[in-house]
C-alpha positions as semicolon CSV with decimal commas, in nm:
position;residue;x (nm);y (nm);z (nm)
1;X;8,300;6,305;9,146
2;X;8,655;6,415;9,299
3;X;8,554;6,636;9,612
4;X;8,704;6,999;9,643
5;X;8,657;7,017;9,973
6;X;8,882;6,661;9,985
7;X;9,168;6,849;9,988
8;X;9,169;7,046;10,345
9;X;9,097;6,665;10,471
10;X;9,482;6,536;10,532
11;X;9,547;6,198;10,727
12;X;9,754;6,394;10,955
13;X;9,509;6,620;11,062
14;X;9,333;6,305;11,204
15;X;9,557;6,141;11,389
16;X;9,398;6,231;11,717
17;X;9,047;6,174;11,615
18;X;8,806;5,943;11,783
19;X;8,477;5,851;11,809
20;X;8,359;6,173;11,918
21;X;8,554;6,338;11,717
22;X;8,352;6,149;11,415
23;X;8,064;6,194;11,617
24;X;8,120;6,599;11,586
25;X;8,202;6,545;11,237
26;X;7,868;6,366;11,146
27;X;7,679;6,653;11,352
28;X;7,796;6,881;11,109
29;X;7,707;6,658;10,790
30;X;7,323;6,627;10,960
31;X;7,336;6,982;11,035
32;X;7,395;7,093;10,689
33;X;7,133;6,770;10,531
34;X;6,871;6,965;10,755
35;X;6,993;7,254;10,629
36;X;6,964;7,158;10,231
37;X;6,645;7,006;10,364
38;X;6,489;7,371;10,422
39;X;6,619;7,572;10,138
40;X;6,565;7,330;9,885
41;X;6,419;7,518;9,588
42;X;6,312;7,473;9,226
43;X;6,202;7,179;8,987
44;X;6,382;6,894;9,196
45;X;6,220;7,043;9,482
46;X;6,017;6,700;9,599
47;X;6,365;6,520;9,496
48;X;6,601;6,705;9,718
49;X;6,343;6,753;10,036
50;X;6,323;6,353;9,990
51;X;6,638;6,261;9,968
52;X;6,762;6,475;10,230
53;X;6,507;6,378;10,511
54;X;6,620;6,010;10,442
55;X;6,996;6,121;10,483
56;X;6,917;6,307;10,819
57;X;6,749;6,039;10,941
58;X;7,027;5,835;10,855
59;X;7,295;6,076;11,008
60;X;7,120;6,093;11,304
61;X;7,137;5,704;11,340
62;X;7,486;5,712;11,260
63;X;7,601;5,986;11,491
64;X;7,376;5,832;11,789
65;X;7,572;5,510;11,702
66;X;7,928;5,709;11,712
67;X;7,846;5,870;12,027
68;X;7,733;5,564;12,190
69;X;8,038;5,366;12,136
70;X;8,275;5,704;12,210
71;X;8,067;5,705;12,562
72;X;8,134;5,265;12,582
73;X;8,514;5,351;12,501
74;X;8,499;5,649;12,773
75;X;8,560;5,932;12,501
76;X;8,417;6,254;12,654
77;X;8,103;6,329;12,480
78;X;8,050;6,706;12,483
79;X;7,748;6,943;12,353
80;X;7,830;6,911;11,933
81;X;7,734;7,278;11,935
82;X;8,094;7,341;12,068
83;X;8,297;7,158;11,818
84;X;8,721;7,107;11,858
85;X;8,877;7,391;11,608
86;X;9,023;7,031;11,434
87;X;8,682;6,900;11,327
88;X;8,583;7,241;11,231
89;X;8,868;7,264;11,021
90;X;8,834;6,923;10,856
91;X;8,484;7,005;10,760
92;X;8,460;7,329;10,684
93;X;8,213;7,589;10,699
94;X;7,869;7,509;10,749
95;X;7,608;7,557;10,444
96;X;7,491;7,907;10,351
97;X;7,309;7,923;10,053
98;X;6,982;8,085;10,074
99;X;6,850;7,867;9,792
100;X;6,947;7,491;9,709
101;X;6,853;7,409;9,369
102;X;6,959;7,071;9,238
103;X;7,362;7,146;9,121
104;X;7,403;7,316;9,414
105;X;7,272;6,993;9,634
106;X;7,492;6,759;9,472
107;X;7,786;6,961;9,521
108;X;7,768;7,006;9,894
109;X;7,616;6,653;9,932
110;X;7,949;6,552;9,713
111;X;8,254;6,779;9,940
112;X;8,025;6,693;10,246
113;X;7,980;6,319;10,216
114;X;8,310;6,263;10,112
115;X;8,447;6,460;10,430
116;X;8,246;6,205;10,582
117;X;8,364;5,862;10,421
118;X;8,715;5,983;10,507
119;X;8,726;6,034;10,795
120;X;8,504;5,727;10,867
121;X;8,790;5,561;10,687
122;X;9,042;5,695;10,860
123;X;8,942;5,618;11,255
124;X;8,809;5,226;11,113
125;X;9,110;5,020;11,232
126;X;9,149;5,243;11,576
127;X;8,890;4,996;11,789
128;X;8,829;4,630;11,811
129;X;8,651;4,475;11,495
130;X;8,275;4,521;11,628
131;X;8,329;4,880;11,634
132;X;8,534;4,888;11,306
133;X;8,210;4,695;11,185
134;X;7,995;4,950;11,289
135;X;8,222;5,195;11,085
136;X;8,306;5,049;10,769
137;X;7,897;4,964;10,746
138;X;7,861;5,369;10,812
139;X;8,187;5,397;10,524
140;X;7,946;5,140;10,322
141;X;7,626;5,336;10,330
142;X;7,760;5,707;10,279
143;X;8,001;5,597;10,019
144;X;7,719;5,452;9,822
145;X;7,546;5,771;9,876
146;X;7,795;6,026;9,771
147;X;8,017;5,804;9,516
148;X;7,721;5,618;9,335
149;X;7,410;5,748;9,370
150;X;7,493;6,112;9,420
151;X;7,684;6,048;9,101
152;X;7,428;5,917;8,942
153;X;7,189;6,234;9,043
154;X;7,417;6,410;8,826
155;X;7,418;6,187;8,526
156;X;7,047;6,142;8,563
């Protein structure tokens, strides 16, 4: 699945990230997994409630993990409730569907996640290799997610 949202994410518009700026990204991703979390609706009900509380969870671990190392590297951390205008714009607006059924979960799971593995990908060779570690694991797990599984949601 090609993301639409892929397109707003440019490798230029990154140059200045860090790990709090990933960190602010991923608080967005967990903020909209909660989101779909709450307004799932319909048949695949139990399947998208499921899936999404194991993705928060995982988010969360992730952007604890981020943060952590930006605070280790002496990034300022700052309340991810006041985003940079740059990670807003890579991301995009937050969810607002009042209902989630099960197309439109893997879509926003799809341009989400893949916002996600980007920039992931992009910040990677920034640090010294344990922290690249840390995020190509993090580019490991969500890329999985979005590109293989999520896929095969779809198919399935």
């Amino acid at each position: 699945m090609a993301s639409k949202l892929r397109k707003k994410f440019a490798k230029e518009e990154v140059l200045s990230f860090d790990l709090n700026s990933l960190a602010g990204l991923m608080s967005m991703f967990l903020n909209d997994l909660l989101y779909l979390h709450h307004h799932a609706v319909g048949d695949k009900f139990d399947t998208i409630h499921g899936v999404t509380d194991e993705l928060y969870k995982k988010a969360l671990e992730h952007l604890d993990s981020l943060s952590e190392q930006a605070m280790i590297w002496k990034e300022y951390i700052g309340n991810y409730a006041f985003l940079s205008e740059e990670t807003v714009k890579i991301y995009g607006q937050p969810c607002e569907e009042d209902k989630i059924d099960w197309m439109t979960f893997i879509n926003i799971l799809d341009d989400k996640g893949n916002i996600i593995v980007d920039a992931l990908r992009s910040v990677s060779n920034r640090y010294t290799s344990d922290v690249k570690s840390l995020i190509d694991e993090m580019v490991i797990f969500w890329n999985k997610e979005i590109n293989y599984r999520n896929a095969a949601r779809l198919n399935g």
